[in-house]
C-alpha positions as CSV (number, residue, x, y, z in Angstrom):
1,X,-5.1,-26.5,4.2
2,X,-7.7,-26.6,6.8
3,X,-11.3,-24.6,6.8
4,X,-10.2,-20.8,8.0
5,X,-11.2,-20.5,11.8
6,X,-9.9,-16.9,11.3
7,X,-9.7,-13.2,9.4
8,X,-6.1,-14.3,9.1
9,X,-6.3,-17.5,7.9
10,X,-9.2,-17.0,5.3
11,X,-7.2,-13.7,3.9
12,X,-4.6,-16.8,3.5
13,X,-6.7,-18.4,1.9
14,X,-7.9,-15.4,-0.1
15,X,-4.7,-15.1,-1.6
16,X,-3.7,-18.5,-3.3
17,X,-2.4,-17.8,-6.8
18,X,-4.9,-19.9,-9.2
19,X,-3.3,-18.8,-12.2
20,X,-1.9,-16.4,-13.9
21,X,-4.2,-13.8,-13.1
22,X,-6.6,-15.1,-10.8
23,X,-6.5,-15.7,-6.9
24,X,-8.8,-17.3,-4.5
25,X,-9.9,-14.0,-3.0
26,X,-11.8,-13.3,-6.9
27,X,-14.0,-16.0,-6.1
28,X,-15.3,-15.7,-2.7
29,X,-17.6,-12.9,-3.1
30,X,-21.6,-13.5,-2.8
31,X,-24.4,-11.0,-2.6
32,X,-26.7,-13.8,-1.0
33,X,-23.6,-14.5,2.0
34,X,-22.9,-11.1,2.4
35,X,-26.7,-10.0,2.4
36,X,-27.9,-13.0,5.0
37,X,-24.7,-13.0,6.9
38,X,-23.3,-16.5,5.6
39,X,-19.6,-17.5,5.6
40,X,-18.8,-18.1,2.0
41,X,-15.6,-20.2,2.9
42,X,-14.8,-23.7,1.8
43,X,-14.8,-27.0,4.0
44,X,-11.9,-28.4,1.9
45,X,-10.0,-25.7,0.7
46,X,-7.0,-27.9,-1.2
47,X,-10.5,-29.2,-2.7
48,X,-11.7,-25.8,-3.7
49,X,-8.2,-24.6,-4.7
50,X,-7.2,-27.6,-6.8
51,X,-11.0,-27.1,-8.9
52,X,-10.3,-23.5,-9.0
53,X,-7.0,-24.4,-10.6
54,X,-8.3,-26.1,-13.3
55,X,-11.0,-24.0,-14.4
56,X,-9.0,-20.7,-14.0
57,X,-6.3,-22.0,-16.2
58,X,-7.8,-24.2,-18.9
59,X,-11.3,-21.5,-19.7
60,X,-11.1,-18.1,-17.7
61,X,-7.6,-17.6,-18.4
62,X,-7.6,-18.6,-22.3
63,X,-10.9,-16.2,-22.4
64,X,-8.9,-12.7,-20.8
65,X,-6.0,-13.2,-23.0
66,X,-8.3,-13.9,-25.9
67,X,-11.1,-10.8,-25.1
68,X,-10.0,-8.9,-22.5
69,X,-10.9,-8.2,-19.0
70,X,-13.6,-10.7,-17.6
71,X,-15.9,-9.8,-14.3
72,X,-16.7,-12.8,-12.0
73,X,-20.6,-12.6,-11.3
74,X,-21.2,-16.0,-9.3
75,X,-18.5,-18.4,-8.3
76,X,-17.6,-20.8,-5.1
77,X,-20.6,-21.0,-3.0
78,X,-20.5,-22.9,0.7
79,X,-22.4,-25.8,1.0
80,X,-24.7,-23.5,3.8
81,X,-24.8,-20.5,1.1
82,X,-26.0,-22.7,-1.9
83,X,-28.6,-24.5,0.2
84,X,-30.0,-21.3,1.4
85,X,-29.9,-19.8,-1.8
86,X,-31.6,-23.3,-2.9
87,X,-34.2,-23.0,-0.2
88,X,-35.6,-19.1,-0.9
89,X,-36.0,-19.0,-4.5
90,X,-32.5,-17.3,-5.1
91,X,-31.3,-19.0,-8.8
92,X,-29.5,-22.1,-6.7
93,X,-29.9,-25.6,-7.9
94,X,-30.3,-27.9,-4.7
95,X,-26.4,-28.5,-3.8
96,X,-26.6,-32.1,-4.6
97,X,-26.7,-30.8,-8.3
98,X,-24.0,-28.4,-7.6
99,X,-21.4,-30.4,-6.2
100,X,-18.6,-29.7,-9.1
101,X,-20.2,-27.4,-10.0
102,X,-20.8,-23.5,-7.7
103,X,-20.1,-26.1,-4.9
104,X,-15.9,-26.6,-6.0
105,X,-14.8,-28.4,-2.4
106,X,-17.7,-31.0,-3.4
107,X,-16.7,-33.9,-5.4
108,X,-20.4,-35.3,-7.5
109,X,-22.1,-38.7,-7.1
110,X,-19.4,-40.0,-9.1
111,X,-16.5,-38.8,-7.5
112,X,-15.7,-36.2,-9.8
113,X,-13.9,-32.8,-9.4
114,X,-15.6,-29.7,-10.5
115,X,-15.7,-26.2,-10.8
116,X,-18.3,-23.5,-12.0
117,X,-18.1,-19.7,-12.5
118,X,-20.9,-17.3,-13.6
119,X,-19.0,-14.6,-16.3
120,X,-19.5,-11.9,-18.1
121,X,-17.6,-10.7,-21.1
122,X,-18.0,-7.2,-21.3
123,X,-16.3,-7.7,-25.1
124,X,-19.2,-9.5,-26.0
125,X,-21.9,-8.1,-23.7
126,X,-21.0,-4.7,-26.1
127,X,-21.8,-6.8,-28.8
128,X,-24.9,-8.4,-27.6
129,X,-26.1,-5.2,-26.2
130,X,-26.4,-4.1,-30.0
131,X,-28.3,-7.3,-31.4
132,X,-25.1,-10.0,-31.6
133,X,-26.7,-13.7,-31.0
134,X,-25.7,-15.2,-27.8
135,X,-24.9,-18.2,-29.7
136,X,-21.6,-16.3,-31.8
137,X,-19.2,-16.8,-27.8
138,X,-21.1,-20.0,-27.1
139,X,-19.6,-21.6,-30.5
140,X,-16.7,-20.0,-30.1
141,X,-15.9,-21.3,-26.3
142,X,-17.0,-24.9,-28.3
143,X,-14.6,-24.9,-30.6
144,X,-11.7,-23.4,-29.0
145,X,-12.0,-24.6,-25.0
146,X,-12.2,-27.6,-22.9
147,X,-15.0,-26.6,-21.3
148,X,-17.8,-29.3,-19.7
149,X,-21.0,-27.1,-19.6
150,X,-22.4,-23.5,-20.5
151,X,-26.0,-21.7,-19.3
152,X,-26.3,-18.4,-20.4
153,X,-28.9,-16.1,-19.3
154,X,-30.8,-12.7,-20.8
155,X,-28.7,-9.8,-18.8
156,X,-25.8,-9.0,-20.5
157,X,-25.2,-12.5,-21.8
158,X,-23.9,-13.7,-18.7
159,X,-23.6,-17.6,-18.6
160,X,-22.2,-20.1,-16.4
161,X,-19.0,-21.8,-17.3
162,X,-17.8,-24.7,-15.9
163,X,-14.9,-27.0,-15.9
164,X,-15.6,-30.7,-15.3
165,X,-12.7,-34.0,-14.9
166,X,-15.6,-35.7,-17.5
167,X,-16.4,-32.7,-19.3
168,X,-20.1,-33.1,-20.7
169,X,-19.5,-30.4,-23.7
170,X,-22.8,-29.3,-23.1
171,X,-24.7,-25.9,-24.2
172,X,-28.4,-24.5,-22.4
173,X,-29.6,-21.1,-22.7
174,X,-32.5,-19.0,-20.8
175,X,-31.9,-16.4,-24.4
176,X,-34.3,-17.4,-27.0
177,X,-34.1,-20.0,-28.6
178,X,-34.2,-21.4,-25.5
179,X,-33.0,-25.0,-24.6
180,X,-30.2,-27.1,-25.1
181,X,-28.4,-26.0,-28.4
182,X,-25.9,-29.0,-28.1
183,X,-24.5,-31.9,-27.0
184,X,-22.9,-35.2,-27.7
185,X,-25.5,-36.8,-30.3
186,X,-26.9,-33.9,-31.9
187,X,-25.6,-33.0,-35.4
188,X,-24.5,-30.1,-34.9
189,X,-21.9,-31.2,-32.2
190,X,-19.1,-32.1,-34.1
191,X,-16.9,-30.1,-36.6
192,X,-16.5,-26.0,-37.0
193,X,-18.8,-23.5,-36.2
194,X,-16.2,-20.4,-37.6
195,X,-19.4,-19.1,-40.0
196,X,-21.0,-17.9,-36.4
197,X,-18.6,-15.8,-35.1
198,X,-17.0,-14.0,-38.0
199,X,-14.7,-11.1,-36.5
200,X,-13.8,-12.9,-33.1
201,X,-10.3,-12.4,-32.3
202,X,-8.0,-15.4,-32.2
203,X,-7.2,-17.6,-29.4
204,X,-4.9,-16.4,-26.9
205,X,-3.8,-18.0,-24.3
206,X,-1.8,-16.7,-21.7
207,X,1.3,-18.6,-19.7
208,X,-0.1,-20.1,-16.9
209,X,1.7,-20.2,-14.0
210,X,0.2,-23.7,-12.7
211,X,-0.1,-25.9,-9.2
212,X,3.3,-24.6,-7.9
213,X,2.3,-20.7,-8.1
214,X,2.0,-18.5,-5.1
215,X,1.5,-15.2,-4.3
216,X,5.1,-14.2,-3.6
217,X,7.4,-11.8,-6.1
218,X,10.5,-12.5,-6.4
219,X,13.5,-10.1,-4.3
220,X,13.9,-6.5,-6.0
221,X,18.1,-6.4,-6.5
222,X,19.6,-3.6,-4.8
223,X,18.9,-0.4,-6.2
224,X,16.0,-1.3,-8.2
């Protein structure tokens, strides 16, 4: 698919079936785009749409069936809307350090695919709103999902969630304690973490409808 030249061609675009639940069009949105004007829309869109795919399926997906309803706060950014965003002091990391990562039609310096979301679990937000540790969902996503990295941040426990082809299984927080809380090498990496969130529901996950789904229904029969 080539870079949308056109309403038509980015409302295309916009609705590519990631998964189950998810299309194209639920990432797109940007307050720092929208606000200065910037097209939000990837260079490589089979790029974008194949990240997309793999972090929609293998984390966001597994997390709605598991808690409910999750609201996208930050996903895809441009290349031009992360470097702005880099540029004025607007919570961006330079894009160099978000290629696979906000930046999903970027491969990294090693050549890796990539894809980052910003979330908020409004099952948990509840939760945390009333004194739950931020740490309960982080061990939880760590011992149930393939995820490569999480950052999560003071309002409403939102955090960063990212999918990775060399996942880095690593956890930072801007909640106290602040800092990395693991990663490969610590001791507390390895093995269960069940005695932190006591209560969570199970693991659901839902079918995924994978690489060949579309946005199209199937025919009604007459009648129906």
């Amino acid at each position: 698919m080539r870079k949308p030249q056109t309403v038509k061609a980015l409302e295309e675009l916009g609705r590519v079936r990631l998964s189950e639940t998810f299309f194209m069009r639920d990432f797109l949105h940007s307050e720092i785009a929208d606000f200065h004007g910037i097209p939000n829309i990837p260079d490589d869109p089979d790029l974008a749409i194949a990240a997309g795919r793999q972090l929609c399926e293998a984390l966001l997906e597994p997390l709605q069936a598991t808690f409910g309803r999750i609201a996208i706060r930050s996903a895809y950014r441009s290349p031009a809307v992360n470097d702005f965003g880099s540029r004025n002091g607007l919570s961006c990391a330079r894009n160099e350090a978000n290629y696979a990562g906000h930046i999903w039609d970027r491969r990294d310096a090693d050549g890796c695919m990539g894809a980052t979301a910003c979330i908020v679990v409004p099952w948990f937000a509840d939760r945390y709103a009333q004194g739950a540790d931020w740490r309960a969902l982080a061990w939880w996503i760590h011992d149930h999902l393939p995820y490569s990295s999480l950052q999560f941040f003071p309002r409403l426990a939102a955090f960063n969630l990212t999918w990775h082809e060399r996942p880095l299984r690593r956890i930072d927080s801007y909640i106290a304690p602040k800092g990395c809380l693991t990663k490969p090498g610590m001791d507390n990496h390895a093995g269960s973490h069940a005695e932190w969130y006591a209560g969570f529901p199970e693991l659901r996950r839902s079918c995924c409808l994978g690489a060949e789904a579309d946005d199209r229904a199937p025919p009604l029969k007459k009648g129906v």
